[in-house]
N, C-alpha and C positions, 0 to 999 in steps of 0.2 A: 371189650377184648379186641385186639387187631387183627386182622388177617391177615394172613403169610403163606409165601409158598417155596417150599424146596424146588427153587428152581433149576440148579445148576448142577455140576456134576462136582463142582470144587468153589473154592470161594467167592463169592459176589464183588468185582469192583467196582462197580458203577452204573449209577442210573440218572434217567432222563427224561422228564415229561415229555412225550410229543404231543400231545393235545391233552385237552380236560376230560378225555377218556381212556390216553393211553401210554404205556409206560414202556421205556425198554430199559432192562439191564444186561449188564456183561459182565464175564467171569474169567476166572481162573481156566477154565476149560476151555479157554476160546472161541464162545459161542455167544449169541447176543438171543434175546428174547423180547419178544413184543406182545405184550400183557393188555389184557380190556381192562380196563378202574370201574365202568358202568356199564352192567354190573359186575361187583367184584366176585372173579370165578378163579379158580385156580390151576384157567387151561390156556396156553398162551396161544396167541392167536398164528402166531408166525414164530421162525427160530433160524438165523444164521450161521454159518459154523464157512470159515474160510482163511481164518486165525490159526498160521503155524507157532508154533511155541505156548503154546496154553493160555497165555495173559492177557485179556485185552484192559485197557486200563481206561480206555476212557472212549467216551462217545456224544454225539452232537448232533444237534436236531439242522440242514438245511434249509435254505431259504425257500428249494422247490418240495419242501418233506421229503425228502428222502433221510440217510442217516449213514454217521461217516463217524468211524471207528479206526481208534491205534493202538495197539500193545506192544509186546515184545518182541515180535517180529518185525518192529521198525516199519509197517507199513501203515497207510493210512487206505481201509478199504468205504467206498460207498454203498449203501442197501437201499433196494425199496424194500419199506418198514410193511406194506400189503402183502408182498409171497415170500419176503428173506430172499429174494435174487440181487445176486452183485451186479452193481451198475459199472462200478470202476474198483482202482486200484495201484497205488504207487509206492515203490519204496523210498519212502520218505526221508529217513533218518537211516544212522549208522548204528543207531542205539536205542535203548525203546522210547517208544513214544510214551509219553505219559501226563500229555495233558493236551486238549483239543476246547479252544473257543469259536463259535461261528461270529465272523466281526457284524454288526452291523449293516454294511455292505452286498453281505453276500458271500466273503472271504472266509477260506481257516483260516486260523491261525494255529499253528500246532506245537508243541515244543516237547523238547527229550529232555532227559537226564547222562548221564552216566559220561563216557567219551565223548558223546557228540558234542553237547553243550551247546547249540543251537535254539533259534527259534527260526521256522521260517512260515510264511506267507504265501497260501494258495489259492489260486482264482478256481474256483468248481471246474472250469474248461481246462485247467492244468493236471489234472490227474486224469490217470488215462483209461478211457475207456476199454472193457475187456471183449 
């Protein structure tokens, strides 16, 4: 049998290994949560909320661990994954974000849908510290 947790307030969009013990997802309610896997409990360890518009759609593990989040409020915000505090934060796009790669590098990569139709490319020093 699996184990599961009601995590959110509204629908789950995505998740993201950050280590082989820990998980984050994000929701409908524009909140992200950072989960232990060992052992598996069903109390998160950490929880952000800094997502206007409800949707975060997607999220991405940093090269220095931290974790960098986009929805529908077009922005692209950064967290340390240990207390859910925002590191950074930029309005990214004119439209939601809805999809975030960390390149190789060190770089996002982030790309929208809808009007924008964009892709663009960010160095971690480019998004701005809050």
């Amino acid at each position: 049998m699996p184990k599961f947790w009601v995590a959110h307030a509204s629908q789950v969009s995505c998740l993201k290994l950050l280590s082989v013990n820990r998980l984050v997802s994000g929701g409908f309610d524009g909140k992200l949560y950072v989960w232990n896997l060992i052992p598996i409990t069903p109390a998160s360890v950490s929880n952000f909320s800094g997502h206007s518009n409800g949707t975060v759609n997607c999220v991405e593990k940093l090269n220095n661990g931290n974790v960098v989040s986009g929805g529908s409020d077009q922005y692209l915000r950064v967290w340390n994954p240990s207390d859910g505090s925002s590191v950074a934060s930029i309005q990214a796009h004119s439209s939601t974000i809805l999809s975030l790669k960390t390149l190789n590098n060190g770089y996002i990569a982030s790309g929208s849908a809808s009007t924008d139709n964009t892709i663009k490319i960010w160095t971690p020093g480019s998004i701005m510290i809050e």
